[in-house]
TIVEXTI-451538 format. One record per residue: residue in one letter; z, x negated, y negated of N, C-alpha, C, O in turn. Coordinates in steps of 0.05 Angstrom, whole numbers, plus 32768, in hexadecimal, padded with zeros to 4 digits. Layout:
BEGIN
aZXYZXYZXYZXY
...
END
This chain:
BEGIN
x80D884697E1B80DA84867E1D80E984917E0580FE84857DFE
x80DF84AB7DF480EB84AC7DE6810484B87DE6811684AF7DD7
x810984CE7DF8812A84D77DFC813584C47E00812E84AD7E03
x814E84D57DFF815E84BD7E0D816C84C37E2C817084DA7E34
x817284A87E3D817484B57E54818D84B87E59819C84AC7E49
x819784C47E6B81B484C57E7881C384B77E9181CD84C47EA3
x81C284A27E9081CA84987EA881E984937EAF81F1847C7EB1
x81FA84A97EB48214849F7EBD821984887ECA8208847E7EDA
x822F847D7EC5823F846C7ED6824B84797EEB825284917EE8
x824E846C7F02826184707F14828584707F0C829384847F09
x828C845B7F0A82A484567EEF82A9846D7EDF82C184747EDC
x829E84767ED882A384847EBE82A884A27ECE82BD84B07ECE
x828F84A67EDA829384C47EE782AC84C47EF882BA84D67EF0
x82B684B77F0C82D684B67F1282EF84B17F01830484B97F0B
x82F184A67EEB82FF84AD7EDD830084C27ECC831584C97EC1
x82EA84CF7ECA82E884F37EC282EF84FE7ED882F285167ED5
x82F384F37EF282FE85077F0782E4851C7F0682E885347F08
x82C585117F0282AF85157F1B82A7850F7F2C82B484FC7F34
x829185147F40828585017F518269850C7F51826585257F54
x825284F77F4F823B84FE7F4E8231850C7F6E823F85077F82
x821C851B7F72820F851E7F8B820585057F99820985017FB1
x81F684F27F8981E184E17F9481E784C37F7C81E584C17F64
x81EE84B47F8B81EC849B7F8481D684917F7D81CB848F7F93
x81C7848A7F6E81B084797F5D81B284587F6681BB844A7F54
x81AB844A7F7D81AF842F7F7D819184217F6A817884217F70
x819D841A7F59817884067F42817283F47F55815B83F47F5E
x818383E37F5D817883CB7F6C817283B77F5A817483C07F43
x816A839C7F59816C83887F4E814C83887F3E8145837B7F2B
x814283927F48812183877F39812A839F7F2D812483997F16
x813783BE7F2A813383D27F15814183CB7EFC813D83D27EE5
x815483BA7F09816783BD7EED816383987EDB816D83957EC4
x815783867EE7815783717ED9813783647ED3813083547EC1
x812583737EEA810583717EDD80F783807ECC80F383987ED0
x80ED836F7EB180E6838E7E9B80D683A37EAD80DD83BA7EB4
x80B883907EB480AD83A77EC680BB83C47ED480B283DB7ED0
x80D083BE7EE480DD83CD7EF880EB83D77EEA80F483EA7EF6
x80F883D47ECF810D83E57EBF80F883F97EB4810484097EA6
x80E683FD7EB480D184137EB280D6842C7EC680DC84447EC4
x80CE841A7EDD80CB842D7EEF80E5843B7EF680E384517F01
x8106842C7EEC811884397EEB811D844C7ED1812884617ED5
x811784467EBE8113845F7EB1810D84757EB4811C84887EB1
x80EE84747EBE80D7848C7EC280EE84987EDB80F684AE7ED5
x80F8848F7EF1810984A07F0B812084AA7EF3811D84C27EEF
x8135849F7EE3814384AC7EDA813C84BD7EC4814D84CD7EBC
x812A84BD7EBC811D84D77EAD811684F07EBC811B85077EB5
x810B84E97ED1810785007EE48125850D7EED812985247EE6
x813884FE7EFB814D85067F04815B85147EEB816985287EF0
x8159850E7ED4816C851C7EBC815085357EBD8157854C7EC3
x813385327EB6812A85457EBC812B85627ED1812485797ECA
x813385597EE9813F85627F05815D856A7F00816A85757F12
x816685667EEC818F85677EE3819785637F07819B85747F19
x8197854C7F0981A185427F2481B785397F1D81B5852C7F08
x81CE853B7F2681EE852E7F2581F185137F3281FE850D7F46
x81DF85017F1F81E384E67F3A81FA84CB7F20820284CF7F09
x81FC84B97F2C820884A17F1B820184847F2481FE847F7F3C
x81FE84717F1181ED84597F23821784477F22822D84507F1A
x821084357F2C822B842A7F2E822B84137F13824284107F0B
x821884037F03821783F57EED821C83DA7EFE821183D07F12
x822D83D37EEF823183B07EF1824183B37F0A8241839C7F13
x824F83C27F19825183C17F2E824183C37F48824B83C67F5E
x822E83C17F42821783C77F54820E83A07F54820F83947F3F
x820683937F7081FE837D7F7681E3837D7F8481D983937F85
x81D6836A7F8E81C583667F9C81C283717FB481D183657FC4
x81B1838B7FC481BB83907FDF81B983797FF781BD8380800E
x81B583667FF181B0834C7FFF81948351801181948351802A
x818583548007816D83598018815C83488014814B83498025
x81598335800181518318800581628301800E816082F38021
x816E83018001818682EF801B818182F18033817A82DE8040
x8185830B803C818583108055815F83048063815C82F58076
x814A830D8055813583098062812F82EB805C811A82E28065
x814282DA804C813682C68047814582B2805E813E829B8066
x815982C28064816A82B78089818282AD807B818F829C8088
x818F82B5805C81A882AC805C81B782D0806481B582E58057
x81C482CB807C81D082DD808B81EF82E7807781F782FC806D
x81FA82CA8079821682C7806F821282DA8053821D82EF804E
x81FD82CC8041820382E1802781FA82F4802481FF82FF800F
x81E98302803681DF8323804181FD832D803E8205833E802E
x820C831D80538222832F805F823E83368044825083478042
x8231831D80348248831B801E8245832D80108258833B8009
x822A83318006821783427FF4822A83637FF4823B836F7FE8
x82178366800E821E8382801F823583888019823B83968006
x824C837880308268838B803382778395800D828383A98007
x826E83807FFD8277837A7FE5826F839D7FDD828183AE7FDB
x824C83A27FDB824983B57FD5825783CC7FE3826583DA7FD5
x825583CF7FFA826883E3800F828183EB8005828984028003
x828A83DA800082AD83DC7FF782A583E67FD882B983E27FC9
x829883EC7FCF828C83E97FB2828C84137FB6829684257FA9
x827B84117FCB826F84347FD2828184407FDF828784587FE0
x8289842D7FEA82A3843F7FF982BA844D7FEB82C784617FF0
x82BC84387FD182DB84447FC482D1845C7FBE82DC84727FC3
x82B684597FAF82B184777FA982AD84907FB682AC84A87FAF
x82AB84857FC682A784997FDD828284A97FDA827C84BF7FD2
x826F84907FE58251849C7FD78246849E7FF28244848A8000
x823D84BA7FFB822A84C58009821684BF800C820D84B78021
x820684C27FF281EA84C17FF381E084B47FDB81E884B77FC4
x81CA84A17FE581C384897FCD81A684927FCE819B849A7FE2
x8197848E7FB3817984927FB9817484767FA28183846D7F91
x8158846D7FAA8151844F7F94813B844A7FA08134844B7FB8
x812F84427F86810F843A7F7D810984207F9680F1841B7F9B
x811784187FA0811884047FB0811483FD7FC4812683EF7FCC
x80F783FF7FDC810084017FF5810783E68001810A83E78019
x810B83D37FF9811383B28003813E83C57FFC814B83C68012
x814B83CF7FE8816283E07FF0816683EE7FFF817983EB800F
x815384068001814D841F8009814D8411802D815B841C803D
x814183FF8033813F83F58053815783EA8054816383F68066
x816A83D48048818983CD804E819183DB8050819883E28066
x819783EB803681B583F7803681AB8417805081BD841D8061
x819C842180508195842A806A81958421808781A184308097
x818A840D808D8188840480AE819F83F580AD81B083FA80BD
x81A583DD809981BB83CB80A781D683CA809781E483B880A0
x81E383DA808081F583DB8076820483EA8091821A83E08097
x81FB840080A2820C840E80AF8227840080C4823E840980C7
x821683E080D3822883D180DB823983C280D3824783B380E1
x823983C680B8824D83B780AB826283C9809F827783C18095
x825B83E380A1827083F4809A8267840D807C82788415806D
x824C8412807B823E8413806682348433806A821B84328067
x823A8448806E8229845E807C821F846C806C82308475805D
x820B8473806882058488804981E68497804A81D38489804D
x81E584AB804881C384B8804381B684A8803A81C484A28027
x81A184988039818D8488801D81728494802981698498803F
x816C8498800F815084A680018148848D7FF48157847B7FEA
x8127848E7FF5811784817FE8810784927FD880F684A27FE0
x810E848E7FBE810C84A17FA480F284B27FA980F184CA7FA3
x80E284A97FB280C484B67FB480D284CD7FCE80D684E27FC2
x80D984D07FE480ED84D87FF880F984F37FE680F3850B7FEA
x810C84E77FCF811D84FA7FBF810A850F7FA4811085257F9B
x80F384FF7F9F80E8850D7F8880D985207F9A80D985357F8D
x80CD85257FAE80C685347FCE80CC85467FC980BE855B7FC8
x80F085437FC5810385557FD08105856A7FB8810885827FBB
x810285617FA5810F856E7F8980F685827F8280F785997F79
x80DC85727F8A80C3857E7F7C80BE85997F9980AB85A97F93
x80C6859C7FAA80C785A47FBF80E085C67FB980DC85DD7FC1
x80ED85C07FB1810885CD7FAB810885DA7F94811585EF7F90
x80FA85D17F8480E885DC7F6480F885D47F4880F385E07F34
x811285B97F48811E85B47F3D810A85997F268113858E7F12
x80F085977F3280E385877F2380CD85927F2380C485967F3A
x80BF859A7F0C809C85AB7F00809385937EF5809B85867EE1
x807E85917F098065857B7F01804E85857EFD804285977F08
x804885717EE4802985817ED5801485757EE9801D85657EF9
x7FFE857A7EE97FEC857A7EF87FD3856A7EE97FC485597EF2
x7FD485777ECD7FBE85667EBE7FBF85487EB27FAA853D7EAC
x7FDB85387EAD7FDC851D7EA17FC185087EB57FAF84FA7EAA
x7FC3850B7ED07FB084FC7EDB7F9785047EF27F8C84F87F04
x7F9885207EE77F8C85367EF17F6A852A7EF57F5D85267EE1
x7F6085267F127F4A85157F187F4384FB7F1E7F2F84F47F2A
x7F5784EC7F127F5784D17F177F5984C27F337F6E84C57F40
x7F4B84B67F397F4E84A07F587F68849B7F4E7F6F84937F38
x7F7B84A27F697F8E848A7F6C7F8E848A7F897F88849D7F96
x7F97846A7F967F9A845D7FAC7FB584577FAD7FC1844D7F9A
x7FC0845F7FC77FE584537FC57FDE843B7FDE7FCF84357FF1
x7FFE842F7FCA800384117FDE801984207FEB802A842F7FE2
x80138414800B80328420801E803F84038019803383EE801B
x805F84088010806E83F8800F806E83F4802F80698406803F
x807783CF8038808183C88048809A83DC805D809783E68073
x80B083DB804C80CA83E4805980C483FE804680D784018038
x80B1840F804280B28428804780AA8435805B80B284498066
x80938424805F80788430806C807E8427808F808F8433809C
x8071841580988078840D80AE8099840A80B680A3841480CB
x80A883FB80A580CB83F880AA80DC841980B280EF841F80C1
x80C7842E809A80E0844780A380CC845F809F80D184768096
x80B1845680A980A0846B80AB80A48480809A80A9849780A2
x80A284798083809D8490806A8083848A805A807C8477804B
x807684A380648060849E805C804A84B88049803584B7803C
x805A84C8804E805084E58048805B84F0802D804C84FE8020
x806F84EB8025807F84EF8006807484D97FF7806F84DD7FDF
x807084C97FFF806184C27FDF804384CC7FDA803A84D37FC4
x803784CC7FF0801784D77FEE802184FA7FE8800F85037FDB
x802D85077FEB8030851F7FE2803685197FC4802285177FB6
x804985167FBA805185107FA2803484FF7F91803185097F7A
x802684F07F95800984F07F917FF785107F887FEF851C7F74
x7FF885137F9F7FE285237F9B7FF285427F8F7FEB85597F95
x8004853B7F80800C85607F778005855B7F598008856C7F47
x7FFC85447F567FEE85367F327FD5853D7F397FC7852E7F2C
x7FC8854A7F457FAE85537F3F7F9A85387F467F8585347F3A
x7FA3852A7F5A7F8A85117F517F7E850D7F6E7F8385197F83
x7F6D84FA7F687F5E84F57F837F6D84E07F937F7584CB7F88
x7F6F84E47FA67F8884D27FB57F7684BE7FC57F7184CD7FD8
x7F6684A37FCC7F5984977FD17F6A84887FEB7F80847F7FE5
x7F64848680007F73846E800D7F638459800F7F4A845B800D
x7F72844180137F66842A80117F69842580407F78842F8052
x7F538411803F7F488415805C7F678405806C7F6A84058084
x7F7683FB805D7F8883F9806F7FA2840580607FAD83FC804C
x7FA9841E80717FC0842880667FD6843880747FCE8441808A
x7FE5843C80707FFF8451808B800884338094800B841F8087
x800B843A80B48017842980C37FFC841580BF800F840B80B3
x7FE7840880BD7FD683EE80BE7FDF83E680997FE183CD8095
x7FE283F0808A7FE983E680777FE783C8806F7FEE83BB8083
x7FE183B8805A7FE583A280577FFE839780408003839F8029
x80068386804D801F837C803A801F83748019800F83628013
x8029837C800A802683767FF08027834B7FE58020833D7FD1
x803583467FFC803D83287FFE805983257FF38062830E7FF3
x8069833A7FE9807F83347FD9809883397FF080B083357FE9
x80938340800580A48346801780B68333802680AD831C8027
x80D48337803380DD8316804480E08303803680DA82EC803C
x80EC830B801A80EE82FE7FFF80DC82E57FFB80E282CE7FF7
x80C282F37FFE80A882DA7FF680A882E37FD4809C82D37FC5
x80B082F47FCB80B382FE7FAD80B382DC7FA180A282D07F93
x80CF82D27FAB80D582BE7FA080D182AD7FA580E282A07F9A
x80BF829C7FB480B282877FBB809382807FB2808682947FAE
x8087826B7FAE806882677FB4806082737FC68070827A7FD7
x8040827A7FC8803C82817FE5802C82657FF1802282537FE3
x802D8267800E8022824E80188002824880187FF3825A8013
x7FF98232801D7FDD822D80147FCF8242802B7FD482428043
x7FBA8254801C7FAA825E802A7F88826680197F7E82588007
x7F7E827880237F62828180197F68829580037F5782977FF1
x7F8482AA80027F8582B87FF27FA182BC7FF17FB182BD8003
x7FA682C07FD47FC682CB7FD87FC282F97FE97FAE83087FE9
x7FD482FC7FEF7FD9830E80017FD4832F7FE77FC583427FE9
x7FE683297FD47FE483447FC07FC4833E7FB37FBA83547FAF
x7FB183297FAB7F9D83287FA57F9083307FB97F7F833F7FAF
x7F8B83317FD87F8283397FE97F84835F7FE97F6F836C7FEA
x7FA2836F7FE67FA683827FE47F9C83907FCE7F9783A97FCF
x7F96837F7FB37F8583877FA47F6683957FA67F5C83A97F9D
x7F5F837F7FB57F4983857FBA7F3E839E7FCA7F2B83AD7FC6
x7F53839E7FDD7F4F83C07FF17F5583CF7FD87F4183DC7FD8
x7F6083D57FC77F6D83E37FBB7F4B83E87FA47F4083FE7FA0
x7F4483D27F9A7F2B83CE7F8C7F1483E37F9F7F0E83F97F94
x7F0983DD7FB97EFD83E77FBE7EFA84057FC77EE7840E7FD4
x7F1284127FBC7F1484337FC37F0B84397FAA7EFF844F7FAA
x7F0E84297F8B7EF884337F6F7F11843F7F667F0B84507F56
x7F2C843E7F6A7F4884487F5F7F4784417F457F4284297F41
x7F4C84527F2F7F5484487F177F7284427F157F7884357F02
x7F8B844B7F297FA6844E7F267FB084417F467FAA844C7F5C
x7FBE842D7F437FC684277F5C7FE784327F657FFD84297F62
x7FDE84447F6F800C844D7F6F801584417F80800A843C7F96
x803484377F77803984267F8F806384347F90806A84467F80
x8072842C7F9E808384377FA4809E84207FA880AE84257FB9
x80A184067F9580AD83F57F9B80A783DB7F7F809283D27F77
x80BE83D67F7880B783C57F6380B383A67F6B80BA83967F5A
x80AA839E7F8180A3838D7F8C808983907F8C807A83827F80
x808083A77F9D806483A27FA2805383AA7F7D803E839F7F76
x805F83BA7F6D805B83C07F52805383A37F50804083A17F60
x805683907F478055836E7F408042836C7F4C802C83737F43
x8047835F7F6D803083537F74800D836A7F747FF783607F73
x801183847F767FF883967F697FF383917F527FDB83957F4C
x800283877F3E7FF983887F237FEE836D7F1C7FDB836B7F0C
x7FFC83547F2B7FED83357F287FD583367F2F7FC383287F25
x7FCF834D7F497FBB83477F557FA583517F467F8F83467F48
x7FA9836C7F327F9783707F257F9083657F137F7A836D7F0A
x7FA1834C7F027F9B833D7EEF7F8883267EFD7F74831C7EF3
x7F9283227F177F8683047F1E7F68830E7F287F5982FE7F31
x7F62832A7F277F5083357F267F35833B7F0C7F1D833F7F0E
x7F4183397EFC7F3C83447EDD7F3D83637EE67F2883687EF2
x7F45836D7EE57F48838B7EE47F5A83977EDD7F6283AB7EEA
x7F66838E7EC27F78839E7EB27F6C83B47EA67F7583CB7EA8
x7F5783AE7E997F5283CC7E8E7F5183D97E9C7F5D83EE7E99
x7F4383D57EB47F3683EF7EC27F4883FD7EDD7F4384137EE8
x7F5E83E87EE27F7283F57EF57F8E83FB7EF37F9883E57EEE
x7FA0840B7EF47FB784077EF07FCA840B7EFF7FC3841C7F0F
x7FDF84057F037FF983FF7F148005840D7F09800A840C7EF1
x801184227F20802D842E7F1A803A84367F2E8032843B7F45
x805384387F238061844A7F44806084667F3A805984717F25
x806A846D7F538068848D7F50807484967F3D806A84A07F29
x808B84927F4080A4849C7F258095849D7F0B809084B27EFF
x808F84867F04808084827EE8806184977EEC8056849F7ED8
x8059849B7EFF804384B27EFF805384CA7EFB805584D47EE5
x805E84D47F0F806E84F27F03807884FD7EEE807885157EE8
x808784DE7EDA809E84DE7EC8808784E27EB1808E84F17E9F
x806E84D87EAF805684DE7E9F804984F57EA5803984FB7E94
x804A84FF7EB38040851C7EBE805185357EB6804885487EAA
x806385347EBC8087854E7EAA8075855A7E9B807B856C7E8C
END
């Protein structure tokens, strides 16, 4: 991108004796996978586009333990977590929004028992809000006609029934919004979920995101939007292990809007 962006620190803005509105959590695939440092870009271009008062926390920011946790190590969920908690707490942070819904589902449903309480938005949730409020003008013509098909994230879609803000945020780009035959609550899993990200998958007839490909193939989508830098990956292998790079492309929302401005 060619500006440049603005991403405060947390750190920094309390020693200026500020405090942001909204916490920015990246999460671990935004801030250490090239792919997903994309899609964190394109959200913080928008948000400086939006002049939103938010701050990410930097190197103080850890893992929300949400593979740990699904992979059944409990103990380092809990280590993960409280670590972060005591992390949000000094600051005293209300409200967190992130590209993330494998974060966006912890630090929401299960940080609270540990002592964790805070608003969380799932960025597509927050860009809703802004484009809604009139603090973000989106052009209409960058992909004005084009098929696109959205993937429902796992722990967006069925986990916290959000399902309507990203298909809005879709369709205010002017395009043809396609669903694929399993989608909402029947949805099919991207395969990257319950930290299978990081594993082989087991012997079968198909891997699971090449399967999702294919629904995704048969709606004639030139743009697959997706809302999670997990399922981003396994949609995009699937279109390679497809041959269908030229002709299809992967993105999340953010990176559609942030090209649309």
């Amino acid at each position: 991108m060619s500006e440049a962006l603005k991403v405060p620190i947390m750190a920094d803005m309390m020693t200026a004796g500020t405090t942001p509105d909204i916490l920015f959590w990246v999460g671990s695939a935004g801030s250490f996978d090239d792919r997903a440092k994309k899609i964190t870009r394109a959200f913080v271009k928008l948000l400086n586009k939006a002049n939103v008062n938010f701050a990410v926390l930097g190197t103080e920011e850890s893992s929300s333990g949400d593979a740990a946790k699904r992979a059944g190590n409990e103990f380092l969920f809990q280590m993960q977590a409280i670590t972060n908690i005591e992390v949000m707490n000094m600051y005293e942070v209300k409200k967190i929004v992130t590209c993330c819904p494998h974060s966006y589902n912890t630090i929401k449903n299960e940080y609270p028992e540990l002592g964790g309480k805070y608003e969380v938005y799932h960025h597509t949730e927050f860009l809703q809000q802004l484009l809604k409020e009139g603090k973000l003008k989106i052009s209409g013509d960058t992909f004005k006609g084009k098929k696109v098909t959205f993937h429902d994230p796992c722990y967006l879609g069925r986990a916290n029934e959000v399902y309507e803000a990203p298909r809005e945020l879709i369709k205010s780009l002017g395009v043809d919004l396609v669903e694929m035959k399993r989608n909402k609550l029947n949805s099919l899993c991207c395969g990257a979920g319950g930290a299978q990200m990081f594993k082989e998958p087991e012997p079968g007839s198909m891997d699971i995101n090449v399967l999702r490909t294919e629904d995704a193939m048969e709606t004639s989508a030139e743009i697959i939007a997706t809302g999670c830098p997990f399922c981003n990956t396994m949609m995009t292998d699937g279109v390679k292990a497809k041959d269908q790079e030229g002709k299809i492309e992967v993105l999340d929302i953010a990176e559609l809007l942030a090209k649309s401005l």
